[in-house]
Structures are given as structure tokens and as C-alpha cells.
C-alpha positions as CSV (number, residue, x, y, z in Angstrom):
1,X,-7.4,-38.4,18.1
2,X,-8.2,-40.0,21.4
3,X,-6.3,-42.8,21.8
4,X,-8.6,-46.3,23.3
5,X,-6.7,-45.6,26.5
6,X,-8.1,-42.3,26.9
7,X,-11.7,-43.3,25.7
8,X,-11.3,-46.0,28.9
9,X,-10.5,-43.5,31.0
10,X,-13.3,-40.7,29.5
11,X,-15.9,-43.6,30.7
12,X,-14.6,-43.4,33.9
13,X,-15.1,-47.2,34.9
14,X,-14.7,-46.0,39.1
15,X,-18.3,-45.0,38.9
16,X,-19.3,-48.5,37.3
17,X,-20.3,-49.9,40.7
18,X,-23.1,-47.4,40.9
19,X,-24.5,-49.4,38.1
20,X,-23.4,-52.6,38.9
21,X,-24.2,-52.9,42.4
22,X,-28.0,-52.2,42.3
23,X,-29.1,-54.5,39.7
24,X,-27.4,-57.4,42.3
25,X,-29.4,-56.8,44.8
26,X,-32.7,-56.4,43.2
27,X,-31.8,-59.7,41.6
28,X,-30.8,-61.0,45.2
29,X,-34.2,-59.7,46.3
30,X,-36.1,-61.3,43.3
31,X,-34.4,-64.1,44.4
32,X,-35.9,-64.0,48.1
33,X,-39.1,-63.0,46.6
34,X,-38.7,-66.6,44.4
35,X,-38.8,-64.5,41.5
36,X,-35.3,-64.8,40.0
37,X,-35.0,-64.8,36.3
38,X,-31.6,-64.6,34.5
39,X,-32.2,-63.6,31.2
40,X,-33.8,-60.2,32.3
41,X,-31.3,-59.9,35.3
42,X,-27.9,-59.9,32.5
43,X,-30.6,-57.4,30.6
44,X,-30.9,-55.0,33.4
45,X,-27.3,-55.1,33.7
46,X,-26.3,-54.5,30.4
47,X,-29.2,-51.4,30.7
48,X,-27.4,-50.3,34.1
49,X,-23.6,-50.2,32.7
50,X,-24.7,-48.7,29.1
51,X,-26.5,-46.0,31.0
52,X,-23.4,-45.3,33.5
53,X,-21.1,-45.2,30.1
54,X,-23.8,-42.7,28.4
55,X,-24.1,-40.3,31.4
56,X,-20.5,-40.0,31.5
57,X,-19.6,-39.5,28.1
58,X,-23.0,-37.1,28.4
59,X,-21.2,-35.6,31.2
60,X,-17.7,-35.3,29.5
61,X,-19.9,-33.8,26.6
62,X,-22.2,-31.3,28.3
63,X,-19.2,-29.8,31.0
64,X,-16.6,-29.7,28.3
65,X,-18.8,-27.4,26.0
66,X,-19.9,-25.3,29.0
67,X,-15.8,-25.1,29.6
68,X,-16.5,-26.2,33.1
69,X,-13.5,-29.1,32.8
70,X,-11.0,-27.2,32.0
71,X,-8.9,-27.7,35.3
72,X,-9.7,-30.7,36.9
73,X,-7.9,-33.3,39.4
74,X,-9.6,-35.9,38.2
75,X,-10.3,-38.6,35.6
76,X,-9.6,-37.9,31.8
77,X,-11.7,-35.4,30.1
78,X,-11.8,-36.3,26.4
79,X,-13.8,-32.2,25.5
80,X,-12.1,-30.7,28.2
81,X,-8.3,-32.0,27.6
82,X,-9.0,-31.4,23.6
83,X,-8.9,-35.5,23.1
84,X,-11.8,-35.5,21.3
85,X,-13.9,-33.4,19.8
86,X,-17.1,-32.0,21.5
87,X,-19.2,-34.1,18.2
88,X,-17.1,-37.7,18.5
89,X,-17.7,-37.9,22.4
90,X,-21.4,-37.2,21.8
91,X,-21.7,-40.0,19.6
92,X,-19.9,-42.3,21.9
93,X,-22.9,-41.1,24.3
94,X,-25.3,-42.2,21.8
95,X,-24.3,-45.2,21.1
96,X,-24.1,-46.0,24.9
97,X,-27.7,-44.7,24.9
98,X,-28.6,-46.5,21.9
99,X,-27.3,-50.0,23.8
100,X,-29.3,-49.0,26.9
101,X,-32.4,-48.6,24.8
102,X,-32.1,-51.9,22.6
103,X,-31.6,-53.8,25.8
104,X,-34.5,-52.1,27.7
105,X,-37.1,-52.7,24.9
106,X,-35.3,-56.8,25.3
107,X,-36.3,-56.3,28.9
108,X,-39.8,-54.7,28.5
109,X,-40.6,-57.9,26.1
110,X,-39.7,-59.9,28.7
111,X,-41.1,-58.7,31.8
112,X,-43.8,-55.2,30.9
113,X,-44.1,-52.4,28.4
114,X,-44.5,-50.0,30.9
115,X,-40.5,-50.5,31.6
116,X,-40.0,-48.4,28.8
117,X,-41.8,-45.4,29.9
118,X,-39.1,-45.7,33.0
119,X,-36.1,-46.2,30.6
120,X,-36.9,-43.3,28.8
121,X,-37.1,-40.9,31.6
122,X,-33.7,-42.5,32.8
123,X,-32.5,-41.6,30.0
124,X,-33.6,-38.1,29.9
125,X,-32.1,-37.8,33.6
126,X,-28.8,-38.6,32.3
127,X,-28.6,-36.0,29.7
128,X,-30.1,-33.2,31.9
129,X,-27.7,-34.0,34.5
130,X,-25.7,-31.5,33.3
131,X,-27.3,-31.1,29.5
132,X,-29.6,-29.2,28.1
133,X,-30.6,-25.3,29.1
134,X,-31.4,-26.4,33.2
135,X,-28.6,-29.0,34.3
136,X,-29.8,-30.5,37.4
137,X,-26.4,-31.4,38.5
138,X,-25.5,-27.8,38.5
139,X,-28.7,-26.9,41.0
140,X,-27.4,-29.3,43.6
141,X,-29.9,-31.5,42.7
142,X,-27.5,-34.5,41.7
143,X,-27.7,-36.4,45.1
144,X,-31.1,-36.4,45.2
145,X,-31.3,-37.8,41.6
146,X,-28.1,-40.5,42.1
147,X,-30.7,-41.7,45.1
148,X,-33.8,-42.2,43.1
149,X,-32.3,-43.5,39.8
150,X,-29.0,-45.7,41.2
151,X,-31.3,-46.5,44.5
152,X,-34.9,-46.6,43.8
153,X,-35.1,-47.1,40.5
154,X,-32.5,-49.1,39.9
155,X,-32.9,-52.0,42.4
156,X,-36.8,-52.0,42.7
157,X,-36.7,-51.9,38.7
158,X,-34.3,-54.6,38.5
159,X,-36.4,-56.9,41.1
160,X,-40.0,-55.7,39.1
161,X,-38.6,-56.9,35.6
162,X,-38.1,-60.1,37.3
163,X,-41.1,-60.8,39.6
164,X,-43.3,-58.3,38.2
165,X,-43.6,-57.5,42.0
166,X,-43.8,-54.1,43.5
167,X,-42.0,-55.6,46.6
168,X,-41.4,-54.0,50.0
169,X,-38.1,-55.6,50.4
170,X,-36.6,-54.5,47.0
171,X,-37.2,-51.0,48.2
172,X,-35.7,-51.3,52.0
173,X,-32.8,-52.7,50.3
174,X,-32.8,-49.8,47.5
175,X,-31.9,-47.2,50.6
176,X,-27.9,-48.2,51.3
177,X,-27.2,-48.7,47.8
178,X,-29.0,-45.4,46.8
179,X,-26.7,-43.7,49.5
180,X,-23.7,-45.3,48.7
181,X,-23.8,-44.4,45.5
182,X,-24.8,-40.9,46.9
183,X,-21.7,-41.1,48.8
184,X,-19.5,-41.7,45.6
185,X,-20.8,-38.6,43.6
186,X,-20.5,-36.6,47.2
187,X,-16.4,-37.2,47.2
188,X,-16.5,-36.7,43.4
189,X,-18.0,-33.3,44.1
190,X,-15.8,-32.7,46.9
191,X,-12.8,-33.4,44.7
192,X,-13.9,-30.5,42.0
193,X,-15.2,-28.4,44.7
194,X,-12.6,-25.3,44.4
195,X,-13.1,-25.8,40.5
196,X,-17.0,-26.1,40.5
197,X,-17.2,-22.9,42.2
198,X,-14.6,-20.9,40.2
199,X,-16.9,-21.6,37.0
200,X,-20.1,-21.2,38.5
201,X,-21.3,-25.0,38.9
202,X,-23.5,-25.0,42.1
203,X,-23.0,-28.1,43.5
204,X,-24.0,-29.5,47.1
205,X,-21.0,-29.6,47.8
206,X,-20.3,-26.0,46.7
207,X,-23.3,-24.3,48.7
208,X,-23.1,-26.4,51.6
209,X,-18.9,-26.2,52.0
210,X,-15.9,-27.8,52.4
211,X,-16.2,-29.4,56.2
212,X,-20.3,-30.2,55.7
213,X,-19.5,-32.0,52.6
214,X,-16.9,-34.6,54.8
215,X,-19.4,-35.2,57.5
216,X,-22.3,-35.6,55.1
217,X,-20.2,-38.1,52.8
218,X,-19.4,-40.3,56.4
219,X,-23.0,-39.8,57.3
220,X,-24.1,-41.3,54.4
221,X,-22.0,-44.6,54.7
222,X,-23.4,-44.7,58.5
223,X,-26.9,-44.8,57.6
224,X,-26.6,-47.5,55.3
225,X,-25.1,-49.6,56.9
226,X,-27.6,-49.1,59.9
227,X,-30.4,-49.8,57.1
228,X,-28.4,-52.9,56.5
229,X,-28.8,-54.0,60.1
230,X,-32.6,-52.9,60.1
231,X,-33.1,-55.0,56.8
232,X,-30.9,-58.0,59.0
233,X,-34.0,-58.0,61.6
234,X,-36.1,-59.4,59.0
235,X,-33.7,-60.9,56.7
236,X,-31.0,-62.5,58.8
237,X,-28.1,-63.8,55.8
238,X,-28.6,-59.7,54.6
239,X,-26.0,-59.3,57.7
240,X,-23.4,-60.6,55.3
241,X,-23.2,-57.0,53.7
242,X,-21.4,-55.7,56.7
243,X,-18.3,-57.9,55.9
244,X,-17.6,-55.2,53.9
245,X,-17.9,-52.3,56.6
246,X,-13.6,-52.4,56.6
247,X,-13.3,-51.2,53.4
248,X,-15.3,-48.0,54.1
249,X,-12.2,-47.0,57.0
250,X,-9.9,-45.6,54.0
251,X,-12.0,-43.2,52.0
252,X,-13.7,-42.3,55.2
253,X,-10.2,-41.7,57.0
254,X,-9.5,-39.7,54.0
255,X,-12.0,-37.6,53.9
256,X,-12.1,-36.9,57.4
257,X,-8.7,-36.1,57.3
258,X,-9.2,-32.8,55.1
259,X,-7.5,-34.8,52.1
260,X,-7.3,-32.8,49.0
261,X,-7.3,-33.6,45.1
262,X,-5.2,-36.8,44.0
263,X,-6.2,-37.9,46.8
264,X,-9.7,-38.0,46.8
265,X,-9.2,-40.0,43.7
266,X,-8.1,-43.0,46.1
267,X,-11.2,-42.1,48.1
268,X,-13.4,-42.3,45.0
269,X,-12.1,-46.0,44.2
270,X,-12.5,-46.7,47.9
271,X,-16.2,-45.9,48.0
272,X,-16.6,-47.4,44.5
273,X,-15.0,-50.8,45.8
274,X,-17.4,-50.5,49.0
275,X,-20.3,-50.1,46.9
276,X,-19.8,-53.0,45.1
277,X,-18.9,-55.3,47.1
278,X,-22.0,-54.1,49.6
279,X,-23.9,-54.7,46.5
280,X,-22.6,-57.9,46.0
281,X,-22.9,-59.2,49.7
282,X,-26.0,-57.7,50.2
283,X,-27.6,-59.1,47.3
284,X,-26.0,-63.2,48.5
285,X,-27.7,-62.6,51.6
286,X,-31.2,-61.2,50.2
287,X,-31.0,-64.3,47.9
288,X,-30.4,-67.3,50.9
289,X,-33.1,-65.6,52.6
290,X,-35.2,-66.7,50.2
């Protein structure tokens, strides 16, 4: 029996900023657009965090049964490490589905119906990440995915339950977070490279290699912050997200530097941290632009 410890750990909380960090700044730009609402803001939020928690007990789920986590570095795998049976952690991914869906239909109510037509295919991209007979995140297909949903979707959803704006602005500021958080499943994969490819999991990171994967994760952090700076022209106070530029030089030294399991885990939290509080910054200054 899995202890609640080990359940913590299985919903591996480092990759809540991917959830948490997008839903501030399309609140920040609902709030430049004048469009700020709180009630469906918290409700986005509690859709973005239930949906993180799902995928990753979905995750834990899927890769355990396929005996893919078998040897890993990283966080606690409840299937894998025989915590939990393959049947308890897939109701824990229910019920973390379940909550996503009870406070999307809360946020469809509020803002449009057609919300839930978006929630359900986020929630059938976080089951056939790596569920289901043709895992995407086995196809090297997972970045591409992180962008749209933790980017895209995400912020420009977040901003549209609010305004019920299509807005320009919510998308320019969907790119850094969408690559951020692109960035923190890239040193993930890294991580579990030598694993992935032992058991046949075809990740970017696995087809492309070892020194592409380093460059591409710092590439990524470079870009958006330059799309910060582009977003700045037009949106002065959006400057403020480069305060947290510092926090990017450990990860990024760390990768660079050839580092190797354990600690790659430090470099996960890193980018984690910097997504967040990029998020958070960017999403203050998107709102006193207003």
C-alpha cells in the first residue's frame, strides 16, 4: 500500500508550474484586455492543476503497464516501484480527471459551452500521451503537444473564459510559457534518455541525442525570453518577466555541463521554479499594462 508520501511524490508536484504558470498570464492578459474575472480565473486553475495531477498519474499508469519505468532516476513511480497497483493509480487518474471535468463544465457555465469541446480533447491528450494503442509521447511528439496544450491552449483558454476574447496578446504571451514548459519536459526526457531508449520509447530526446537535446533545451529558454522582450515593445511593465532570467543560469549550467541523472533532477526544479516565476512576473506586468 502506497503510503500518502509516495502518492505526493507519484503526482510529481515539479511539473506543477506547467499548469500553474499559464493560467497567470492569460489572467494577466485578461487583465490588460480589461477583462479580468476571478471566479473563472481560480476555475481555470483548478482545471490546469487537476489536469497536470491526471496526466501524471495517467503517465505513472500507462509507462508502468508497458514496463517502461522500471529503472528510472527520477521521481517515484507508484506501477513501476510496485507501490500501487496498476488499477488504484488509475483511479487516482480519474478522479483527477473527474475534478478537471466538474470544474470545466463550472467554467463553461460561466464563460461558453464551447469550452467543453476544448476540455475534452485536453483530456484525451493527456491519456494518449502515453495511453492507449498510439502514445504520442513515445513518437516524439510530446514537445509539440506540451506547446499547444501548456502554451496555446492553456493561456489563450484561460484569457477567452474570461473576456470571451480571441486576443492577440494572450497568444504572443502563450509562446515563452509554451517553451518553457517545453523546456521542462526536454530535461525530463533528457534525464530518462539511456532508459527510454533501452525499452523502445522514442523520444525527441532519444532520436535527436544526447548533445542536441542540451542545446535545444538552452535554445528554448533563449527564445522566450527574446519573445518576452518582443512582447516588452508593446507592453512595457511585461519587462518585469526578465527579473527572473537568473534563475535559468543553474539548470542551464547543468545541462550544458553534460550533467547526468540526479542531477538533472536539480535541473528539472530549476526550470520548474523559472517557469513559474516567469509566469508569475509576466502575468504582473501584462496586468499593469492594462
Amino acid at each position: 500500500m502506497a503510503t500518502p508520501a509516495q502518492w505526493l511524490a507519484g503526482a510529481r508536484p515539479r511539473t506543477l508550474p506547467a499548469a500553474v504558470a499559464p493560467v497567470v498570464v492569460g489572467s494577466g492578459a485578461a487583465a490588460a484586455l480589461d477583462g479580468f474575472r476571478l471566479l473563472p480565473a481560480l476555475l481555470a486553475m483548478v482545471v490546469a492543476l487537476a489536469l497536470q495531477v491526471a496526466v501524471n498519474y495517467a503517465n505513472d499508469y500507462s509507462d508502468g503497464r508497458r514496463g517502461t519505468d522500471a529503472d528510472r532516476v527520477g521521481p517515484m513511480r507508484l506501477v513501476g516501484s510496485g507501490a500501487a497497483s496498476p488499477e488504484q493509480v488509475l483511479a487516482a487518474a480519474a478522479a483527477a480527471f473527474a475534478v478537471a471535468g466538474v470544474a470545466g463544465v463550472a467554467l463553461a457555465a460561466l464563460s461558453s459551452w464551447w469550452l467543453l469541446a476544448v476540455g475534452a480533447v485536453c483530456i484525451a491528450a493527456a491519456w494518449t500521451y502515453t495511453g492507449g494503442p498510439l502514445p504520442y509521447g513515445y513518437r516524439a511528439l510530446g514537445e509539440v503537444f506540451v506547446f499547444v496544450f501548456f502554451g496555446l491552449v492553456a493561456v489563450v483558454g484561460t484569457t477567452f473564459a474570461q473576456t470571451r476574447e480571441l486576443a492577440g496578446l494572450a497568444f504572443a504571451a502563450a509562446v515563452p510559457i509554451g517553451l518553457l514548459s517545453v523546456a521542462l519536459l526536454v530535461v525530463n526526457n533528457l534525464r530518462d534518455v539511456s532508459g527510454d531508449a533501452a525499452v523502445g520509447k522514442r523520444t525527441l530526446a532519444v532520436l535527436v541525442g544526447d548533445r542536441r537535446t542540451r542545446i535545444g533545451y538552452a535554445g528554448l529558454l533563449v527564445v522566450a525570453f527574446v519573445v518576452v522582450l518582443v512582447i516588452g515593445l508593446t507592453r512595457p511593465w511585461a519587462l518585469l518577466a526578465l527579473a527572473a532570467l537568473p534563475l535559468g543560469a543553474s539548470p542551464v549550467r547543468t545541462v550544458l555541463s553534460a550533467g547526468q541523472g540526479r542531477a538533472l533532477i536539480g535541473a528539472l526544479q530549476g526550470t520548474g521554479l523559472l517557469t513559474l516565476v516567469t509566469g508569475v512576473l509576466l502575468g504582473v506586468g501584462l496586468a499593469l499594462s492594462g
